[in-house]
Residue frames relative to the residue before (quaternion, step in Angstrom):
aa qw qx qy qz dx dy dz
X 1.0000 0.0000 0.0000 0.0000 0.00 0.00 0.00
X 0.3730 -0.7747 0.4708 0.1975 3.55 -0.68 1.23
X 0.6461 -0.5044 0.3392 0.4617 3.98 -1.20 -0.11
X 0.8063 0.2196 -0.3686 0.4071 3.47 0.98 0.19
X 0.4380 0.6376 -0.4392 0.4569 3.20 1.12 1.00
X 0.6360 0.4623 -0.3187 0.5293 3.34 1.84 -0.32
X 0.7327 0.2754 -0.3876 0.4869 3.77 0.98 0.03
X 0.7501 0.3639 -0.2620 0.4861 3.88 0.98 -0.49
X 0.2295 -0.8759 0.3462 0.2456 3.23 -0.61 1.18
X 0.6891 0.1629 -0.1994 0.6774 3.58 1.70 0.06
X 0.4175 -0.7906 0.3783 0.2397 3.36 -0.72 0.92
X 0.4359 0.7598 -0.2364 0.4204 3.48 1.51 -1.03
X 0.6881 0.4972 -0.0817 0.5222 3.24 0.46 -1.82
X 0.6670 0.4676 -0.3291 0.4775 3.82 0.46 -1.13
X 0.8707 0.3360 -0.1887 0.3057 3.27 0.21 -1.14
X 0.4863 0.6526 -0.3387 0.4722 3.49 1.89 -0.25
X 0.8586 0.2841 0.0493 0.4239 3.08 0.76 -1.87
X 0.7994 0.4254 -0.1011 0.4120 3.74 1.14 -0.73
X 0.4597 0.7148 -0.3577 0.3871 3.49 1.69 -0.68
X 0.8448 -0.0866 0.1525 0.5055 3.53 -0.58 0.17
X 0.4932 0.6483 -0.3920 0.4276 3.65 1.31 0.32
X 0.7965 -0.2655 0.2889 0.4601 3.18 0.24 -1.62
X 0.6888 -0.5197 0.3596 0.3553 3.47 -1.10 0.42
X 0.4399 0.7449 -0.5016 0.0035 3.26 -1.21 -0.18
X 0.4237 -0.7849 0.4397 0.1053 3.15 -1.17 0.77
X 0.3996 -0.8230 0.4030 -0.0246 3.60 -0.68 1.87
X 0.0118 -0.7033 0.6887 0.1762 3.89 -0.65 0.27
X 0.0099 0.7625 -0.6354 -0.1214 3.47 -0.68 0.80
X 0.5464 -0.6604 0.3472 0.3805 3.70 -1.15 0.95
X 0.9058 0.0005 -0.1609 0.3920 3.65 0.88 0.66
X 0.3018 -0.8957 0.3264 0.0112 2.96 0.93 2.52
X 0.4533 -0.6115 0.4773 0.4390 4.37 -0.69 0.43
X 0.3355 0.7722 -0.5298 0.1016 3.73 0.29 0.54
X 0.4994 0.6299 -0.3823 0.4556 3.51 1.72 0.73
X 0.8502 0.4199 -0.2913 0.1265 2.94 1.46 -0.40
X 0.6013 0.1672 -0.3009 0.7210 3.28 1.39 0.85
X 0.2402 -0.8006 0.5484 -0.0236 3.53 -0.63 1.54
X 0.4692 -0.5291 0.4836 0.5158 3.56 -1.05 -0.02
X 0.7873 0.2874 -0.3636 0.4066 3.81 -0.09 -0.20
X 0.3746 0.4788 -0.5546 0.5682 3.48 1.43 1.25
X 0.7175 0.4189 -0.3457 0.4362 3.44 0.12 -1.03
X 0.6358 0.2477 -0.4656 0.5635 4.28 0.93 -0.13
X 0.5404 0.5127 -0.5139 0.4255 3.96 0.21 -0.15
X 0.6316 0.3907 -0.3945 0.5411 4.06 0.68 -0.24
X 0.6193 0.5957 -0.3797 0.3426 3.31 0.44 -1.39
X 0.7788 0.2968 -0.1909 0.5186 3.65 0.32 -1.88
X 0.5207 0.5673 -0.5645 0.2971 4.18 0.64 0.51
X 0.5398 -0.7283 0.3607 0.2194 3.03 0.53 0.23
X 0.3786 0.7605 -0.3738 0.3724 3.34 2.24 -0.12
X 0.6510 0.6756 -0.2280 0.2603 3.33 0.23 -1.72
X 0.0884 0.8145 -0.5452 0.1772 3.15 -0.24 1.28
X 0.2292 -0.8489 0.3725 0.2968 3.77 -0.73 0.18
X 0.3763 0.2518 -0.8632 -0.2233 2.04 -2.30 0.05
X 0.2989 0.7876 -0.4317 0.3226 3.59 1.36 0.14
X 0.7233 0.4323 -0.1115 0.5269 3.72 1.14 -1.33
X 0.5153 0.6144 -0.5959 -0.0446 3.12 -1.34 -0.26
X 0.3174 -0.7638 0.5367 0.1667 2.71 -1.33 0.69
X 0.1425 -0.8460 0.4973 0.1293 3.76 -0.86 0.57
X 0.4657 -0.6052 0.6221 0.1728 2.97 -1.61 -0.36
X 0.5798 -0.4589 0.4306 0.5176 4.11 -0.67 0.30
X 0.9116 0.2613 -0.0828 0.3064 3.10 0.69 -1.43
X 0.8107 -0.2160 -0.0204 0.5438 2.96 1.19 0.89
X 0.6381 -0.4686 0.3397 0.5078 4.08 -1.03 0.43
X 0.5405 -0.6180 0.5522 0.1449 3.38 -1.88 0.80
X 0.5830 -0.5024 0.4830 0.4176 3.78 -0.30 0.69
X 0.5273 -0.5547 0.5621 0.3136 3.77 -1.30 0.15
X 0.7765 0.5007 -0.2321 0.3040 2.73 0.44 -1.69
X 0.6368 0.6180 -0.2805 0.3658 3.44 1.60 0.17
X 0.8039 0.1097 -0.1145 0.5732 2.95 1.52 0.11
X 0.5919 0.4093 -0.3705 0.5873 3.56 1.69 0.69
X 0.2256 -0.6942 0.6804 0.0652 3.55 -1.19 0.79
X 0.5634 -0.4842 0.6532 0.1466 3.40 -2.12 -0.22
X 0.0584 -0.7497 0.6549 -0.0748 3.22 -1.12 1.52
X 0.5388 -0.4734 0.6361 0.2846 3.33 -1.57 0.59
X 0.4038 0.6041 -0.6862 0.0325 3.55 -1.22 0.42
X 0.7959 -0.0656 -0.0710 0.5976 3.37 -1.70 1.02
X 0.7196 -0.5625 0.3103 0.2636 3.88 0.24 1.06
X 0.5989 0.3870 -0.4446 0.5421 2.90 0.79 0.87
X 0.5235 -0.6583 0.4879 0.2333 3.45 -1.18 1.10
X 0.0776 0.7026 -0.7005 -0.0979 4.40 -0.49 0.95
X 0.2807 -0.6889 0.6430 0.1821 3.28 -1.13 0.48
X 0.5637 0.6050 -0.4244 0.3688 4.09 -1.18 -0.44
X 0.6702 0.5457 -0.4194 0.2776 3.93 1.03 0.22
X 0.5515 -0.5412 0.5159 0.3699 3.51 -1.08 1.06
X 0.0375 -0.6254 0.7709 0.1150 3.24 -2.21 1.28
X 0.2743 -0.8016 0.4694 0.2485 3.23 -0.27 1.15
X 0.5254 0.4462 -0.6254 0.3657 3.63 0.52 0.01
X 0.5047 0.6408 -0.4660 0.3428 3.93 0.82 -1.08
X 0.5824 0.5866 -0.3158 0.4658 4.05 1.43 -1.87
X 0.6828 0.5120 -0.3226 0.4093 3.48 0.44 -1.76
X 0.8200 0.3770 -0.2997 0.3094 3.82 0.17 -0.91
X 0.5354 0.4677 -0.4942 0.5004 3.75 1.40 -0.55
X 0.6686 0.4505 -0.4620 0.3697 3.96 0.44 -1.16
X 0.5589 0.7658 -0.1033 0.3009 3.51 0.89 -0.86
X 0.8160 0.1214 0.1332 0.5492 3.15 1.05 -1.62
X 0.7617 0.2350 -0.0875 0.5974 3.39 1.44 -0.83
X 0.4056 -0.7578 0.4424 0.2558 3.65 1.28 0.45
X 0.0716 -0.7832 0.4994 -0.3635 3.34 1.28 1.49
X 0.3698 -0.7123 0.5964 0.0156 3.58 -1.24 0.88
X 0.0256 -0.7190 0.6728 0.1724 3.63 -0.75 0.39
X 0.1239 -0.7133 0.6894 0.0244 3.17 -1.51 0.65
X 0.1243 -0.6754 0.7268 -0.0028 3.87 -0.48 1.01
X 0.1179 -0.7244 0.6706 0.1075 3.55 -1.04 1.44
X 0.8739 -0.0370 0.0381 0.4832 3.41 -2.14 0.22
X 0.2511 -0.8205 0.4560 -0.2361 2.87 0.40 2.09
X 0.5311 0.5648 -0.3397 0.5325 3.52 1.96 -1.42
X 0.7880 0.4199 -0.2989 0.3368 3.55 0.37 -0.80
X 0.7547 0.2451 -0.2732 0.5438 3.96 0.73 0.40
X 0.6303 0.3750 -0.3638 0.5742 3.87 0.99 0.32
X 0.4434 -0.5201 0.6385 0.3539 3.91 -0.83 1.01
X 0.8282 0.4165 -0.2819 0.2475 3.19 -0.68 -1.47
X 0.7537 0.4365 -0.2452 0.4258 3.27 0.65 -0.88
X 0.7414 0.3901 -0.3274 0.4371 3.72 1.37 -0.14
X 0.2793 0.5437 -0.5370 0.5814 3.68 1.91 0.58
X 0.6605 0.5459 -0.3990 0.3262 3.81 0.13 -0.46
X 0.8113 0.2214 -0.0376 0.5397 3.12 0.40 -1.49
X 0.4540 0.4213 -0.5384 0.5713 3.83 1.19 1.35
X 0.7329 0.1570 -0.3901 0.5347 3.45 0.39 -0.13
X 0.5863 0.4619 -0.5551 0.3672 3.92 0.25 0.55
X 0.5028 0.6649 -0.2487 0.4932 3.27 1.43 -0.50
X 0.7575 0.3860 -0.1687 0.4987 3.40 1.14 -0.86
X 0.5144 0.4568 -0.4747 0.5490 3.67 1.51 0.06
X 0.8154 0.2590 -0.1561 0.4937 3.76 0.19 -1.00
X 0.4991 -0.6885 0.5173 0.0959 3.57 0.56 1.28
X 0.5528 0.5430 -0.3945 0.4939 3.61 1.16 0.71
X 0.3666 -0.7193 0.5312 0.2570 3.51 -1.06 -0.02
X 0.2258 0.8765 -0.4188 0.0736 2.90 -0.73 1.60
X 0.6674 -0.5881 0.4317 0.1497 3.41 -1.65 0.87
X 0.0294 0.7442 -0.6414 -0.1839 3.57 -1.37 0.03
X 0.1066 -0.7476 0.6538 -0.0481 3.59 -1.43 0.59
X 0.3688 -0.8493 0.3622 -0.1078 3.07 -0.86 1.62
X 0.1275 0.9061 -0.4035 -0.0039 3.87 0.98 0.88
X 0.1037 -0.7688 0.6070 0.1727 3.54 -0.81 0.65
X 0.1098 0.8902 -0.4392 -0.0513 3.58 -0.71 0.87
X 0.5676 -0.7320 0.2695 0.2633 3.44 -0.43 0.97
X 0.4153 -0.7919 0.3144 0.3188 3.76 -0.22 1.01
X 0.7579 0.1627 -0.5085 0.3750 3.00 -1.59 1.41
X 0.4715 0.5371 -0.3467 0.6075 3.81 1.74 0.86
X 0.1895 -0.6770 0.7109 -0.0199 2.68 -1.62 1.96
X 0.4350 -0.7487 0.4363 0.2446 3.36 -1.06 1.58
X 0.7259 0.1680 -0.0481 0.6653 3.98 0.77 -0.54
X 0.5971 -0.3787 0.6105 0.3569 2.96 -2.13 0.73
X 0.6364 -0.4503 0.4714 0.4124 3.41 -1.86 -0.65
X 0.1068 -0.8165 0.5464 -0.1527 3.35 -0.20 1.52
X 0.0621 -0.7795 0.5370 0.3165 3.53 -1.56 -0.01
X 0.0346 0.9256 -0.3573 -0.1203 3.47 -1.16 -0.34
X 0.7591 -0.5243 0.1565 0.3527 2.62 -1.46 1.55
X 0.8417 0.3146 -0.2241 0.3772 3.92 -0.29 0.90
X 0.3760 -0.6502 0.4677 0.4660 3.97 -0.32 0.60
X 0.2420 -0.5689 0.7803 0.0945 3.31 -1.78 0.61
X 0.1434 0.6383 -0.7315 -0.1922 2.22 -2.48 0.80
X 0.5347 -0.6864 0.4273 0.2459 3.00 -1.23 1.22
X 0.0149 0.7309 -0.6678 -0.1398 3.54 -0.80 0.27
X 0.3482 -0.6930 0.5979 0.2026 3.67 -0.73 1.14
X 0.3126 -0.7436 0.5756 0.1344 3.97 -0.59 1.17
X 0.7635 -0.2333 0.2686 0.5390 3.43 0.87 -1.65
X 0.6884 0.5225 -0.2866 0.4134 3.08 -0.63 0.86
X 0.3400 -0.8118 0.4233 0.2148 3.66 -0.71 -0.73
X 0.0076 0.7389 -0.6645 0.1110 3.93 -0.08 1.14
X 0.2338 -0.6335 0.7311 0.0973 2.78 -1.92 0.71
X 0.3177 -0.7906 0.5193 -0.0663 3.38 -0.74 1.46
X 0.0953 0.7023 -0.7055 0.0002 4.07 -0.71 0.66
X 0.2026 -0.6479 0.7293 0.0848 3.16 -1.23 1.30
X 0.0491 0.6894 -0.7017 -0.1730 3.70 -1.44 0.14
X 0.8112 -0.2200 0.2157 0.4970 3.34 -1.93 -0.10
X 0.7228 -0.2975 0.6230 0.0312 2.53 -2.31 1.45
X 0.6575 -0.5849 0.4597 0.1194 3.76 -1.49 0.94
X 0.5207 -0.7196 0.4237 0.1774 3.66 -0.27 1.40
X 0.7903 -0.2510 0.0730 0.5541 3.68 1.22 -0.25
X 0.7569 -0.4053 0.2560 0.4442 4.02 -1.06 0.47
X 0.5014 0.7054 -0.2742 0.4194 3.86 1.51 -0.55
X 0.8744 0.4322 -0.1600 0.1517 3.69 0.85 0.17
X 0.5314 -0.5654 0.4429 0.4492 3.60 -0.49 1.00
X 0.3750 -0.4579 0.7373 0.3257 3.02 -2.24 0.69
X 0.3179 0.6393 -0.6739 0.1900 3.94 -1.58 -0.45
X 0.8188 -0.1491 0.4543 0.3178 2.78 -2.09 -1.30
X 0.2940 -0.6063 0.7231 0.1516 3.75 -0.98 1.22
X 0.2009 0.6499 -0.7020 -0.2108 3.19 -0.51 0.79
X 0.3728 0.5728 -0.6206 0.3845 4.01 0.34 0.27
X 0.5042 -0.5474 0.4686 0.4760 3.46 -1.84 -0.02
X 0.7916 -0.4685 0.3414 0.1933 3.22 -1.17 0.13
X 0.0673 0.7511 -0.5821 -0.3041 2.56 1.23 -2.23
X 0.8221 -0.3732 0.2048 0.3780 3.36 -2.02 0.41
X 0.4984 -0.6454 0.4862 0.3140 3.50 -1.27 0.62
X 0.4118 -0.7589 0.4358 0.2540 3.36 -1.29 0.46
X 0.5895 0.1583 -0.0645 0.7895 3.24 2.02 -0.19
X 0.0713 -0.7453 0.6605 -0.0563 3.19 -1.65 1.19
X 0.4551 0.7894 -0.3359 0.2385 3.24 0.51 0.42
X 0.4709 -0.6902 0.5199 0.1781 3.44 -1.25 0.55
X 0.4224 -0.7575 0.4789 -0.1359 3.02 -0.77 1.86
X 0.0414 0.8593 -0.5033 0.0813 3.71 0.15 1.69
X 0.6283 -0.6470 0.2563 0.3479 3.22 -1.07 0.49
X 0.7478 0.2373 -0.4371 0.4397 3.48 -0.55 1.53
X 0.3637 0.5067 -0.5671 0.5379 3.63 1.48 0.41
X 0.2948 -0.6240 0.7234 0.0189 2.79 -2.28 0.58
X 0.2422 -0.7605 0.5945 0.0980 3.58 -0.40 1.38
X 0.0484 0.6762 -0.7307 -0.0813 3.94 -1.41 0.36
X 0.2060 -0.7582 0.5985 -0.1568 2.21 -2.00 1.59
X 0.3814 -0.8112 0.3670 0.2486 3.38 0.22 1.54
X 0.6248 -0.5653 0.3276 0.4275 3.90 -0.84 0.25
X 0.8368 0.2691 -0.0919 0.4679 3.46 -0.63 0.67
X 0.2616 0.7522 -0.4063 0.4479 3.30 1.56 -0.21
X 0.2463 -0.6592 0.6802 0.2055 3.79 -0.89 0.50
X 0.0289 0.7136 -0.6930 0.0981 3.69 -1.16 0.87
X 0.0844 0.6739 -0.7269 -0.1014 3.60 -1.82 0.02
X 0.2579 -0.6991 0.6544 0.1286 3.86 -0.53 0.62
X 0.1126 0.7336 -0.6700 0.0121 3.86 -1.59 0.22
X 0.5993 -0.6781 0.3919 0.1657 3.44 -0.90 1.22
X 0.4855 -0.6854 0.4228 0.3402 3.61 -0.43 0.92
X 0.8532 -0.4189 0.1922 0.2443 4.08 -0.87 0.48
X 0.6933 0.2564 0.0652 0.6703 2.71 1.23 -2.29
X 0.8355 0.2294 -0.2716 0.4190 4.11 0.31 0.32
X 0.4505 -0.6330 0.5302 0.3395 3.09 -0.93 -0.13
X 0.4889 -0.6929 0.4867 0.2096 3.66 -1.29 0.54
X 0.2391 0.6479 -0.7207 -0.0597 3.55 -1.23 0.30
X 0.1286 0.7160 -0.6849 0.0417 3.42 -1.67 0.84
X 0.4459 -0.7239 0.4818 0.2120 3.56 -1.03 1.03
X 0.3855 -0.8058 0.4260 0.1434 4.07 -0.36 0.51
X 0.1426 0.8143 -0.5279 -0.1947 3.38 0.78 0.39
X 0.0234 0.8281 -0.5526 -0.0917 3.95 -0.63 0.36
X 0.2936 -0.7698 0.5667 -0.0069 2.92 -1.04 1.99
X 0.2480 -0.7784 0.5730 0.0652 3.73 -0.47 1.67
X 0.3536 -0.6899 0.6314 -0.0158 2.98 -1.91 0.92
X 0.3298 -0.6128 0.5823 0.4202 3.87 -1.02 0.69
X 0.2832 -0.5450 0.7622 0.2045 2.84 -2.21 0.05
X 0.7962 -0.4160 0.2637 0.3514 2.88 -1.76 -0.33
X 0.6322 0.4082 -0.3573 0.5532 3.59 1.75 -0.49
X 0.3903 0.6528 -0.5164 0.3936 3.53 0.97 0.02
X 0.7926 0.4918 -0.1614 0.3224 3.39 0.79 -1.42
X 0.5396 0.6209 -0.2762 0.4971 3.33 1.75 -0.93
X 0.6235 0.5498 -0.3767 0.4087 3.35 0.75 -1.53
X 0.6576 0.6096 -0.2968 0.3285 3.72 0.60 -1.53
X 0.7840 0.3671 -0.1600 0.4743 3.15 0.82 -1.66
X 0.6830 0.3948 -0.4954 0.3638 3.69 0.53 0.09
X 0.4992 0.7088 -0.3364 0.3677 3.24 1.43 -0.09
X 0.6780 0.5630 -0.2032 0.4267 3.33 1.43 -1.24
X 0.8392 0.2230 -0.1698 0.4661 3.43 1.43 -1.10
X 0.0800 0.8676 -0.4758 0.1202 2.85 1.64 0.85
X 0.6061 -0.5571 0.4283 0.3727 4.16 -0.72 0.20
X 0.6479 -0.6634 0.2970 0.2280 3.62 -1.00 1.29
X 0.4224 -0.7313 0.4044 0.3510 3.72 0.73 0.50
X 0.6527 0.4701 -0.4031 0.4365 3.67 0.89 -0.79
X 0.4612 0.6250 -0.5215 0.3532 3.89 1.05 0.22
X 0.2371 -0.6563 0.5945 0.3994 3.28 -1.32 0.04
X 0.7109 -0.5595 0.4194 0.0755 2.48 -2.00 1.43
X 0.7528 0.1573 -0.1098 0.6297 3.81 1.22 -0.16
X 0.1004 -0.7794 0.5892 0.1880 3.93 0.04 0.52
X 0.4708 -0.6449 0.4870 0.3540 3.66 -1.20 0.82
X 0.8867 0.0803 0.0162 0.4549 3.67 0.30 -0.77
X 0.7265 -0.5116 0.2008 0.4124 3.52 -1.35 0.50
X 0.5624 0.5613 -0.3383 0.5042 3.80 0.87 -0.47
X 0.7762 0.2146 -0.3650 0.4671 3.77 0.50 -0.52
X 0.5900 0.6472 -0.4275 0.2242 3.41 0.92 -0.08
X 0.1629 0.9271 -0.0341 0.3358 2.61 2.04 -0.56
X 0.8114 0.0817 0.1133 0.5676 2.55 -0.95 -2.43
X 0.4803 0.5663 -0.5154 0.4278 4.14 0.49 0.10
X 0.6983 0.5078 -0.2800 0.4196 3.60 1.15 -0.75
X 0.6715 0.4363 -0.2791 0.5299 3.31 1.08 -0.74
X 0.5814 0.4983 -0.4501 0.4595 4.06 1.17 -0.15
X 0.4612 0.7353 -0.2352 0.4374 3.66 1.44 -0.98
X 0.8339 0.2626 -0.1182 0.4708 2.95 0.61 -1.51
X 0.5691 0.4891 -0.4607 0.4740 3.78 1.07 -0.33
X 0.7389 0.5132 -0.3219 0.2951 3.29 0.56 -0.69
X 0.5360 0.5049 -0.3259 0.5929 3.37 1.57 -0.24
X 0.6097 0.5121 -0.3897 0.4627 3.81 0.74 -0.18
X 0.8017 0.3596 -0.2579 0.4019 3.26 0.86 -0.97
X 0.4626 0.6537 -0.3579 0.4802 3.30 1.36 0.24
X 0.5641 0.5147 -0.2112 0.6101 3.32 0.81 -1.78
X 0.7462 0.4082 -0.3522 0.3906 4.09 0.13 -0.63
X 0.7474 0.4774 -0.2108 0.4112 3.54 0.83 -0.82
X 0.6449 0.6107 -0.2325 0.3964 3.23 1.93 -1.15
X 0.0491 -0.7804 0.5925 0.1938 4.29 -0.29 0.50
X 0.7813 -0.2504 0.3101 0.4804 3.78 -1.73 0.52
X 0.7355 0.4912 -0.2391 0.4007 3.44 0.31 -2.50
X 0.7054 0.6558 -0.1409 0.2293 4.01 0.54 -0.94
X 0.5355 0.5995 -0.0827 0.5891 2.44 2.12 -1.35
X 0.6328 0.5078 -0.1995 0.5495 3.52 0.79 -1.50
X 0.7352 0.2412 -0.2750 0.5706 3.98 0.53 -0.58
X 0.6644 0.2704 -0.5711 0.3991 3.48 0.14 0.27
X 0.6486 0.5391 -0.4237 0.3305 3.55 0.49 -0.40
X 0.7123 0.3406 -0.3677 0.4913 3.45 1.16 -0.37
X 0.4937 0.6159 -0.4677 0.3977 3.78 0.67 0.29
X 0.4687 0.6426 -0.2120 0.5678 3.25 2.04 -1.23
X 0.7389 0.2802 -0.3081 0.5298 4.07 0.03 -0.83
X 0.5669 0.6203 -0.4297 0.3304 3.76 1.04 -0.49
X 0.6795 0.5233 -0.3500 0.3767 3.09 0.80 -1.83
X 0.5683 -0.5482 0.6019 0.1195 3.64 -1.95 1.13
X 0.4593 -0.5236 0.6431 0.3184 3.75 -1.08 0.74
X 0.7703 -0.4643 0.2066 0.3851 3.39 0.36 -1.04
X 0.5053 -0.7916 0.3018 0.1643 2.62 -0.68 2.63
X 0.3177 -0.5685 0.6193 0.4386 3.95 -0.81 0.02
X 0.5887 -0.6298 0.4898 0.1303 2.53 -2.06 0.98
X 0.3024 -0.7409 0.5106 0.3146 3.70 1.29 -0.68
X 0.3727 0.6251 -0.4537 0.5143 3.72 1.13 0.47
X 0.5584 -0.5003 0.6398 0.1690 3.62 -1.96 1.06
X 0.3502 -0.6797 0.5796 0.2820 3.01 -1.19 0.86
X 0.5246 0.5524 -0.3997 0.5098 3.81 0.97 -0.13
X 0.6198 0.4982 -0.4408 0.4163 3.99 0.93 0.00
């Protein structure tokens, strides 16, 4: 069973009825809730690795200070600062119903970034995962939206989740709703191994059930925009490197302009809407740098 056979349970159906349409909320017959567990998420915590911007830790009403739960370490004699004390984590989630949030999780857990490369590779999109633990009868955000479809995967625990309407036109900021919402399009309660979808831009707020705490893993599948596209396309007709880079006089400055410009024509000719949109998402796909999967003893 592949990574999107483990959060969608019929694929047909998703993409007819649920893509960018509407919410809804899936039981596949064998959900990723192995791959970051609660006694993974304390096995990172107590490693003493964790450092932010990876961490943070909020509040409803906004992010906790660092200094409230990161300290300073000696290393090779020199004092870094920005590491996670998880007992500091344990006592805000603990005492002050404090959120954890573990970002782009894909990028420091193996397992979890084999996942979201081959989910990445069903929806030809580039995507992310993010890990939230939240303490029960605690909602981690106001009603907010954001920039990319989500799917929840419920690890452990229980949250109850209201999605509402989907953005009024192409003109809008993910963040805070601070308008009302209006009625939800999905109310529903969100057990461990169901999978919740959320269309992009959709407005949503989730809150842990009473008697437990929550964990659920975020898988979030990104989309280009319109500067997505710009970035791409000045890149493509970007000038021919074999120019020179400073012309000596007004004639070559010139004819460099008129090579500039053919070459942006003949791009712009060869280049279609559909082409653009797939190179630009192949662009947000592509890895700074992919791991090799290779021993360090090789």
């Amino acid at each position: 069973m592949n990574a999107f056979e483990r959060c969608v349970v019929d694929r047909d159906t998703f993409f007819a009825g649920q893509w960018r349409k509407a919410p809804a909320v899936m039981r596949p017959a064998n959900p990723p809730v192995d791959l970051l567990t609660v006694a993974d998420v304390d096995r990172l915590l107590d490693s003493g690795l964790l450092h932010v911007p990876y961490v943070e830790v909020t509040h409803e009403s906004g992010a906790v200070p660092r200094e409230r739960y990161c300290t300073a370490r000696e290393v090779a004699g020199t004092m870094a600062a920005g590491y996670v004390d998880a007992d500091a984590v344990r006592h805000l989630i603990r005492e002050e119903h404090a959120t954890l949030l573990l970002r782009h999780v894909d990028q420091w857990v193996a397992g979890v970034r084999a996942f979201t490369d081959e989910l990445a590779e069903h929806f030809g999109r580039k995507v992310e995962a993010f890990c939230f633990v939240t303490p029960a009868g605690t909602q981690g955000r106001p009603v907010h939206r954001d920039d990319a479809d989500v799917l929840a995967v419920q690890v452990s625990g229980v949250k109850r989740w209201k999605v509402y309407s989907g953005p009024a036109d192409g003109n809008w900021e993910p963040g805070l709703v601070a308008e009302d919402p209006g009625e939800p399009l999905l109310d529903s309660v969100l057990r461990a191994g169901e999978v919740l979808y959320v269309p992009r831009g959709f407005a949503h707020a989730a809150a842990a059930a009473e008697d437990a705490s929550s964990v659920h893993l975020s898988f979030t599948i990104r989309e280009a925009g319109t500067p997505n596209l710009d970035a791409v396309l000045q890149a493509l007709v970007a000038a021919d490197a074999r120019l020179p880079v400073r012309p000596l006089d007004e004639e070559s400055l010139v004819r460099a302009a008129s090579e500039v410009m053919a070459g942006a024509r003949k791009v712009l000719e060869d280049l279609t809407p559909e082409a653009l949109v797939h190179y630009t998402r192949t662009v947000m796909r592509a890895r700074s740098a992919e791991p090799t999967h290779t021993s360090i003893a090789d």
